[in-house]
C-alpha positions in Angstrom: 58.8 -78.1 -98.9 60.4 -76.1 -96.2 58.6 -75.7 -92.6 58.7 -72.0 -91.4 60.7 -71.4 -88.5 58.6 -71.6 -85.1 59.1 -69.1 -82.3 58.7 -72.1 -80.0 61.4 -74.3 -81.9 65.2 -74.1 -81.5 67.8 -72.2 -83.0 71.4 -72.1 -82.8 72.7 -68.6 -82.4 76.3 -69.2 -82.6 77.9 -72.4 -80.6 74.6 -71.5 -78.1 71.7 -74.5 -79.2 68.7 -72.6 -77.5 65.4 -75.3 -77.1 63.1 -72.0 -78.4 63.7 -68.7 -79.9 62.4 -66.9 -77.2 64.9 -64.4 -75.2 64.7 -63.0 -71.7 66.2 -59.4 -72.1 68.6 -58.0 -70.1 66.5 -56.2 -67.1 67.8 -54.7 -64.5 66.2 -54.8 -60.5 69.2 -53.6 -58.5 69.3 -56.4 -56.3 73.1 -57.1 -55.6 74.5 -56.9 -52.1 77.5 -54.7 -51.1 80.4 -56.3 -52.5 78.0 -56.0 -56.0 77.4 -59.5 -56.0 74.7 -62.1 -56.9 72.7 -63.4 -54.0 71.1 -66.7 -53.6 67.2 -64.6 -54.7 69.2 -64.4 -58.3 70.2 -67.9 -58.4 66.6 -68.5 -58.1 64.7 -65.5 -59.7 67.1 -66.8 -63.1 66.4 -70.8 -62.5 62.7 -69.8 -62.4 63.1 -68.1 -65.8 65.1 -71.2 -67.4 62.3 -72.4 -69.7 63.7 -69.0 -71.5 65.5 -70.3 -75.3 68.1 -68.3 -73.6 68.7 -65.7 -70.6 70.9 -62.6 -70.6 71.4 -61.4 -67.7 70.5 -57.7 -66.3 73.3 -55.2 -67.8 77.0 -56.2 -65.4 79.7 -53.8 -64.6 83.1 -54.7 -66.2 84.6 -53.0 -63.2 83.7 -50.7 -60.6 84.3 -47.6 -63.2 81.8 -48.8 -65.4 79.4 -49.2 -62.6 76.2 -46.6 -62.8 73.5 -47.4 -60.6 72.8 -48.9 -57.1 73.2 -52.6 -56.3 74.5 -54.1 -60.0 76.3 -57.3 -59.6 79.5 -56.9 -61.7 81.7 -59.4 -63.2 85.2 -58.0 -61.8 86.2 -59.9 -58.9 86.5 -63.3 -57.5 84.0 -63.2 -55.6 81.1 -62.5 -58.3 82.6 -64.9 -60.6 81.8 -67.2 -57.5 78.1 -66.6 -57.0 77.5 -65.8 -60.6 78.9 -69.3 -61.1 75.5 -70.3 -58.9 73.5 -68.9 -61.4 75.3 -70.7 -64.2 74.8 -73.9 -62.9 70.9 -73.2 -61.6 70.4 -71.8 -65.3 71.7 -75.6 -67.0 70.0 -78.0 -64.2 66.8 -76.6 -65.2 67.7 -76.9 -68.8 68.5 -73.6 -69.6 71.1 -71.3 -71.5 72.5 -67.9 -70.1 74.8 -65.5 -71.0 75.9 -62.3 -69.3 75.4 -58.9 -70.7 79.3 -56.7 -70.5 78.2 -53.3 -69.1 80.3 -49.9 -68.9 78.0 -47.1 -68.7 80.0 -44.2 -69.2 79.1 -40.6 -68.5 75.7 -42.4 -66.7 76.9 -42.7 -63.5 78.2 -40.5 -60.7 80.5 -39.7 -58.4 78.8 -41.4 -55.3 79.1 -44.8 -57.7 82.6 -44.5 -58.7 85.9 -45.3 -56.4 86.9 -42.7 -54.2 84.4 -40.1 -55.5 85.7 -39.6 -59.5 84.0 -38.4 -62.1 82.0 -40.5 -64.5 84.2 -41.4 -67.9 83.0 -40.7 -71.4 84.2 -39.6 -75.1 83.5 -36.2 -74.6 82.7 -34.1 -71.4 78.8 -33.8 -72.4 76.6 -34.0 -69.0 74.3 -36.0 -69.5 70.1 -34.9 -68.6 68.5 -36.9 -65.9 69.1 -38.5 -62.4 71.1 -41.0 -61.3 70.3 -43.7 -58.7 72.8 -44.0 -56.1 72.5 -45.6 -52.8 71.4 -42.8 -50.6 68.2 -42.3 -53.3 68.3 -40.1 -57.0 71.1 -37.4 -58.0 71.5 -35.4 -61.2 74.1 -36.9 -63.6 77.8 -34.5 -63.8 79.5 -33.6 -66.3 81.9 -36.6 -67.1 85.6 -37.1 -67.9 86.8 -37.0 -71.2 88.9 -40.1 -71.5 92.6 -39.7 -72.4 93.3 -42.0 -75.4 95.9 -43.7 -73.6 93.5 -44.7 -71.3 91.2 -46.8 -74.0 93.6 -49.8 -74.3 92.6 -50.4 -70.2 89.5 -50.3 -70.9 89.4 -52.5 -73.8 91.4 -54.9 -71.4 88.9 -54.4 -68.6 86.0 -56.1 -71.5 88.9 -58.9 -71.9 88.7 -59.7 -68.7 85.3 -60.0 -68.2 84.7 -62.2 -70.9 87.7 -64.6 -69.5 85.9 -64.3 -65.9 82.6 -64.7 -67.5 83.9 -68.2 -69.1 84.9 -69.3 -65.8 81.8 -68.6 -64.1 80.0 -71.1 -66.2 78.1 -68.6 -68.6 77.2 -70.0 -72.5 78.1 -67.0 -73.7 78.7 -62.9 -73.3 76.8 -60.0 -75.1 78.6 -56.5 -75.3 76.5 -54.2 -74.4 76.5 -51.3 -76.9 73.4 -49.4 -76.9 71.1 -47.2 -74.6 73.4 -44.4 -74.4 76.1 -46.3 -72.8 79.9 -45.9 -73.3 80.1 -48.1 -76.5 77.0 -46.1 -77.9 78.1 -42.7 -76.5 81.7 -43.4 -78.7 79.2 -43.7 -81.7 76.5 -41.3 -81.4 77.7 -37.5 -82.3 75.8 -36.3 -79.5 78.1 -37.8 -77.3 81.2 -38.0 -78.8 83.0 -34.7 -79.8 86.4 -36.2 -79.9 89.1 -34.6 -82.8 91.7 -37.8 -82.3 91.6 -41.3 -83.9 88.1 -42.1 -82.0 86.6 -39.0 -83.1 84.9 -37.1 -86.0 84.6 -39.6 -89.2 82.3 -42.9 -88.3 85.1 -44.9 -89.2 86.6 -43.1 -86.0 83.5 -43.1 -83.9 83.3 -47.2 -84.7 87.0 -47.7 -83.9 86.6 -48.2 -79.9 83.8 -50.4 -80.0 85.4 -52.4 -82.5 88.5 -52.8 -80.7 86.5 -54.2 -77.5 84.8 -56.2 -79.7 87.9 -57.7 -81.0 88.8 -58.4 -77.4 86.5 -59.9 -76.0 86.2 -62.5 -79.3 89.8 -63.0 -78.3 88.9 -63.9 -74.8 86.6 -66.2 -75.5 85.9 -66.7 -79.7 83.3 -65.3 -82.2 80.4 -67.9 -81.6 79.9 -66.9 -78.1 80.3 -63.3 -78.5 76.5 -61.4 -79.3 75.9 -57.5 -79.0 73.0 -55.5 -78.5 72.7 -52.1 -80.9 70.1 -49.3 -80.5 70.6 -47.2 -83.4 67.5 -44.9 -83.2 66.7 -44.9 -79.5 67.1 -42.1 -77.3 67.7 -43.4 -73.9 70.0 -41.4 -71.7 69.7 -38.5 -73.6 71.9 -39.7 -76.7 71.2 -38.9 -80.3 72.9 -39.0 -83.4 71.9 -37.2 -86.7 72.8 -39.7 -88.7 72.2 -43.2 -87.5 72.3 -44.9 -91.2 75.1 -43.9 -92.1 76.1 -44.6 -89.0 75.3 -48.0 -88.3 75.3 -49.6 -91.9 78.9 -49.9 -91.6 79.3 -50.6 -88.0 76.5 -53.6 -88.4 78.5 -54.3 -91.6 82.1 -54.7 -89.7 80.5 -56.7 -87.0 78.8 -59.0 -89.7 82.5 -59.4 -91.2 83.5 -60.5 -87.4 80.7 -63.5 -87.4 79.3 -63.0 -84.3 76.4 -65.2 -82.6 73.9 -62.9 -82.9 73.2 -58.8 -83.5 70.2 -58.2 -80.2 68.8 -54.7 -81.9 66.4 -52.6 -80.1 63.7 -51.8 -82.6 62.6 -48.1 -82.1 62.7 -45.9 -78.6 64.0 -48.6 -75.7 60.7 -49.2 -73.5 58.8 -47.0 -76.2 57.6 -46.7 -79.4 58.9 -49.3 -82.2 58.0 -46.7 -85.2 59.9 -43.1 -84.3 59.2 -42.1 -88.0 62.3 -41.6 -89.9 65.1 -44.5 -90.5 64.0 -47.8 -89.4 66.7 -50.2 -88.0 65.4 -52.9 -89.2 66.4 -51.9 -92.4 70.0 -53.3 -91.4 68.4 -56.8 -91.7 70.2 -57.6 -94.4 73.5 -56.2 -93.8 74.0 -58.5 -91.1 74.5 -62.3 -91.9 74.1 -63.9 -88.6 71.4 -64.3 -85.9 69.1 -61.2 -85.6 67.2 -60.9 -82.1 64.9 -58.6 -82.1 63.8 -56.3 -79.0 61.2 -53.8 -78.2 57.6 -54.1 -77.3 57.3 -57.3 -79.2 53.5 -59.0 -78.9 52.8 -62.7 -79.0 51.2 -61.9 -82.6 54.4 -59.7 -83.7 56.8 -62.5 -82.6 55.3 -65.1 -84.0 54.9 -63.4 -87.5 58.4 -61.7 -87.3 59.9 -65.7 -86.5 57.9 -67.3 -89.3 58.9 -64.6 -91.9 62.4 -64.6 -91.1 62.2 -61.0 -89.6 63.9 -62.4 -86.8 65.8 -65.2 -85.5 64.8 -64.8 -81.6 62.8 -62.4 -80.3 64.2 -60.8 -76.6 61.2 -60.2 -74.2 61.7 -58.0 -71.5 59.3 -56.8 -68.9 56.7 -60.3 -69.5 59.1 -61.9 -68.2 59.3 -60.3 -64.6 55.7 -61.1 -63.5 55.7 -64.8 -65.6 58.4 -66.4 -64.8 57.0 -69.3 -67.3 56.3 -66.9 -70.2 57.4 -69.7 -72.6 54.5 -71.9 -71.9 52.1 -68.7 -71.6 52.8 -68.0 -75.2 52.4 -71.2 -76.0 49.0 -71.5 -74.2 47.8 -68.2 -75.6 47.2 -67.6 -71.9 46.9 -64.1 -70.2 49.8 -62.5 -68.8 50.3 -61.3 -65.7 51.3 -57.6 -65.2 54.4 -56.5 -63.1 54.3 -54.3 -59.5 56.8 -51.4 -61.3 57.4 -50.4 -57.1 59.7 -53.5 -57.1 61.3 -53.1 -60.2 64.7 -51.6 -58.7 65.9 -52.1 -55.2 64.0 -54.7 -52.3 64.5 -58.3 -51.4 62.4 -61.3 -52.6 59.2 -59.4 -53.3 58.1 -58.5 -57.1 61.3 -60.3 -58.0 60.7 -64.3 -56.6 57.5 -64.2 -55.6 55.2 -64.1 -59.2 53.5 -67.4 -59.6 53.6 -69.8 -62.8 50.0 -70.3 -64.3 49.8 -73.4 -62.8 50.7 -72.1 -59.7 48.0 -69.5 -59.9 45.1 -71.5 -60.9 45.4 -74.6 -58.2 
């Protein structure tokens, strides 16, 4: 007789071992100093989270073009392969596993955030709707650059290198980020991607760019370490796509053919509802063979279920875990959660970032 799997027992996604399945998503708190690197509060906001099966890391610039929003460590220079190596090693002293999430966000930037004042890149020159945050406070998004095709093989190389600086910082592992309206997802969406070349038009098109960085970057380091995060049906940054089944059955198909570590999906509208009516993601279950981590809103009740019936392999918590820094052992307890200060989400020093007590803490 076979034992259903345990949300609190290990799993392998991978060559990563974690000790349980559950995930801290990538979050992002704008924290990095001015040369967009860690500081020594991240070492220690990301040791404090090590009981985690496994840590990614908030979303990382692959370079300063990809960079859209105030104070995000990036993983482009020596120097934040240096203190990011900090983390690393805090991370697997406490027992811990962490990879680092490969971030280009495309038409979400602005000019304030990009070298010498450029536009923001993208597939197709679509302004996005809403603000961007930039260092002097909140600015509407431009319209971007279309990129030039001969410009795509740089950028592909730019993910490369990323994934080489992220092995020599010390991570376990790198997850490409292609989802939440970001380049990767703006190539695949039709919303977003009006192109008439090669990486335009047909979804065999639309999937070709993100498959060539994901190609890349399993060169640079090898499929078992390699993970991605998908979000077919969500609409962050204003992104859409008519079609996301026929869309994303082949793309999940082709990345199932690559054998990667895992597929992180976000289930439903990121930060919103799991159920948008219509085509449910999850319904790509099966198309993928390896390691599904699910995302989005998950309860103790829904993970546990969605780990014991083989829903899910992992299940990615995001916001629990910036006001319990030991949410493993709170799920484990059944104990009460503690609820985050959202006016020290983005931007600050120490507080609502270092400062949340474990339960023990709390209660001597």
């Amino acid at each position: 007789m076979t034992t259903a799997p345990d949300l609190f027992g290990p799993v392998r996604l991978g060559a990563i071992p974690l000790a349980n399945r559950i995930v801290m998503a990538p979050l992002t708190r704008s924290r990095a100093d001015a040369d967009d690197a860690v500081t020594d509060l991240h070492v220690e906001y990301y040791r404090q989270r090590a009981s985690a099966g496994l840590i990614i890391t908030e979303a990382t610039p692959i370079s300063r073009q990809g960079k859209g929003y105030a104070y995000t460590p990036g993983i482009f220079t020596d120097l934040q392969v240096e203190r990011w190596r900090k983390v690393t090693d805090a991370v697997h002293a406490a027992g811990g596993r962490i990879v680092i999430q490969l971030w280009h966000v495309g038409r979400i930037s602005h000019p304030d955030l990009q070298e010498n004042g450029a536009l923001p890149v993208a597939p197709s020159a679509v302004k996005p709707e809403g603000m961007a945050f930039t260092e002097t406070g909140f600015k509407p998004h431009v319209t971007p650059r279309a990129l030039d095709v001969a410009e795509l093989p740089g950028l592909v190389e730019d993910y490369a290198r990323a994934t080489r600086n992220a092995r020599h910082a010390g991570f376990d592992g790198v997850e490409i980020h292609a989802a939440n309206g970001y380049l990767l997802d703006q190539f695949l969406k039709d919303k977003t991607n009006l192109r008439t070349d090669a990486y335009g038009g047909s979804v065999e098109n639309r999937m070709r760019f993100p498959l060539e960085v994901v190609d890349a970057v399993v060169a640079a380091w090898d499929k078992d370490h390699v993970g991605i995060r998908i979000s077919p049906v969500s609409p962050a940054n204003d992104i859409a796509e008519s079609d996301p089944e026929a869309v994303f059955t082949p793309f999940v198909a082709a990345l199932s053919e690559r054998g990667l570590a895992y597929l992180h999906v976000v289930e439903g509208a990121t930060g919103g509802p799991r159920d948008l009516g219509g085509w449910d993601p999850r319904a790509l279950r099966p198309v993928f063979k390896g390691a599904w981590m699910g995302n989005n809103s998950y309860t103790r009740a829904l993970a546990l279920e969605a780990v014991a019936t083989g829903a899910v392999d992992a299940v990615a918590f995001g916001r629990p875990f910036i006001a319990n820094p030991d949410l493993v052992e709170r799920l484990k307890r059944d104990a009460p959660l503690a609820e985050p200060d959202r006016a020290t989400f983005y931007g600050g020093g120490a507080e609502g970032y270092t400062d949340y007590p474990t339960l023990d803490a709390a209660a001597a």
